[in-house]
C-alpha positions in Angstrom: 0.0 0.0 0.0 1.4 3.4 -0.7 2.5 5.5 2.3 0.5 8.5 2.1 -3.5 7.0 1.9 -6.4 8.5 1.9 -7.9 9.7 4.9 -11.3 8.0 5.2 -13.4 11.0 5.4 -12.2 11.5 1.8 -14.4 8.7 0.6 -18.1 9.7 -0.2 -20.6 8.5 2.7 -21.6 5.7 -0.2 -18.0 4.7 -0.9 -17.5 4.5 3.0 -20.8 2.4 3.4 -19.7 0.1 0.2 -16.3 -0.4 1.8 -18.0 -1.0 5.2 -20.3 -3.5 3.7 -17.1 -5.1 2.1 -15.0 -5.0 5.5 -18.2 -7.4 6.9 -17.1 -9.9 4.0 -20.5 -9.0 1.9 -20.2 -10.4 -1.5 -20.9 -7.2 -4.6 -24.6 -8.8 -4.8 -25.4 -8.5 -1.3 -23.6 -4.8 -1.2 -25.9 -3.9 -3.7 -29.4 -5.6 -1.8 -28.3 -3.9 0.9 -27.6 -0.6 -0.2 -30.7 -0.5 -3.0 -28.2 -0.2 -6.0 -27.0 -2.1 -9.0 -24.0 -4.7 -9.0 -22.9 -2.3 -11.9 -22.9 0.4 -9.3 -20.7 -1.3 -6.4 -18.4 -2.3 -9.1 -18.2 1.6 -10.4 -18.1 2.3 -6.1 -15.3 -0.3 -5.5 -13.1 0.9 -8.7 -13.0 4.5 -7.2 -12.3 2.8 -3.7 -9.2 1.2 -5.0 -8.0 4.1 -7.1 -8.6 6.6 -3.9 -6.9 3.8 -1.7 -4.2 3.1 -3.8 -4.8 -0.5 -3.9 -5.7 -3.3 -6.6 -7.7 -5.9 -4.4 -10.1 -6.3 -2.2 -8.0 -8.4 0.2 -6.3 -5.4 0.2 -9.0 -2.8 0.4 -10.3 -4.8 3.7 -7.2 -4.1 5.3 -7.0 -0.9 4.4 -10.9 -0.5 5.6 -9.4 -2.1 9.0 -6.5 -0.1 9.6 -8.4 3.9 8.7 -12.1 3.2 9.5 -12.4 1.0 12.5 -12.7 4.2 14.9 -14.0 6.7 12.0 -17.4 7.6 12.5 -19.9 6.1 10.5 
């Protein structure tokens, strides 16, 4: 991961709930149930996730969703 990230409040409040849902192991179908959206959509959500992030995966976006939003307010 690169050194300088992305603090979490510059996510969007949907990128931060998409990445929450993800954190909770939810697959991209049950991300979009739960939020009302199209699979399309969380894809779109989780591609700007990764690019804010700097990461590729979502192994990796996890971690990075454990390490800067654990104690961030939802």
């Amino acid at each position: 991961m690169p050194e300088e990230t992305l603090h979490p409040k510059d996510l969007s409040a949907r990128e931060q709930d998409v990445i929450r849902l993800l954190m909770q192991g939810k697959s991209n179908k049950e991300i979009a149930l739960a939020l009302k959206i199209s699979r399309k959509t969380v894809e779109e959500h989780l591609t700007s996730i990764y690019s804010k992030i700097g990461v590729r995966s979502r192994a990796e976006a996890i971690l990075w969703g454990f390490a800067h939003l654990r104690d961030f307010p939802h």
